[in-house]
N, C-alpha and C positions, 0 to 999 in steps of 0.2 A: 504494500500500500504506500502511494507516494505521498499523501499530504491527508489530514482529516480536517474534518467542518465542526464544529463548535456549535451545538444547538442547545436551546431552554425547553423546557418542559413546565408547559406550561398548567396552570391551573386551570381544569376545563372547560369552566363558564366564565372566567374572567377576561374580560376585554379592557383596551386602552378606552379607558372613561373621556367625557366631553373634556374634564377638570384635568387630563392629562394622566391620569391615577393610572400606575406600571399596573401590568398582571404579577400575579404569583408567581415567582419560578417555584419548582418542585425541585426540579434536579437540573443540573447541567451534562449533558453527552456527548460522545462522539461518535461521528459515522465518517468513514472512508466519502473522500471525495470523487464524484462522479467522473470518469476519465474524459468525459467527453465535453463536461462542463463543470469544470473544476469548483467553483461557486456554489456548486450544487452537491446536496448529499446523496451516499447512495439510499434507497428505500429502506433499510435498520441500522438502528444505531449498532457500535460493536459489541455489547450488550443485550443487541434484538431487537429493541422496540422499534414501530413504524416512524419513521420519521418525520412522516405529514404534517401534522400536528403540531408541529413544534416550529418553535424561533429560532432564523439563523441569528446568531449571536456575530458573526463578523469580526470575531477575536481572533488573533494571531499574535502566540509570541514576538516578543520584540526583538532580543537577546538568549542566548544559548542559557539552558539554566530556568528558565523560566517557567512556570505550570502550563499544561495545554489547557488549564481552562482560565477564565476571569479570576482575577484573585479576589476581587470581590466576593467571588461566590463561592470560596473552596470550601466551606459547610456543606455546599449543597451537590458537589462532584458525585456522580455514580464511580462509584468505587469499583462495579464490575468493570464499566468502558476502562478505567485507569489498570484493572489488569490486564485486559485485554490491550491496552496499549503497549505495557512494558513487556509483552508478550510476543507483541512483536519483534 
């Protein structure tokens, strides 16, 4: 796998409010990037789940070293996609 996509999982019924009001993240995942449009994930995360559903987050490490996910959000990391990374 050359590159993953950085998705949120989102909380089901919650939508971007008029007020600007974020949805719930649940968890943060990764899924392998789609080879033919890299931007894009493939259909399960590494993990399993469908990817549909979910926000592309648009994070990309900066610097080597770095978390594949937000730091903001490493509470919220699926800990499967993160073995299945180092698995790699």
């Amino acid at each position: 796998m050359g590159s993953i996509v950085v998705l949120f999982e989102l909380e089901p019924d919650d939508a971007l409010g008029p007020e600007g009001v974020e949805p719930t993240v649940l968890a943060v995942h990764a899924a392998g990037a789609d080879p033919e449009v890299p931007e894009d994930p493939l259909p399960r995360t590494l993990c399993g789940l469908d990817t549909g559903p979910m926000e592309h987050t648009h994070y990309r490490p900066r610097h080597p070293g770095e978390p594949w996910y937000p730091p903001s959000a490493a509470d919220r990391r699926c800990h499967a996609c993160e073995a299945a990374l180092r698995a790699l």
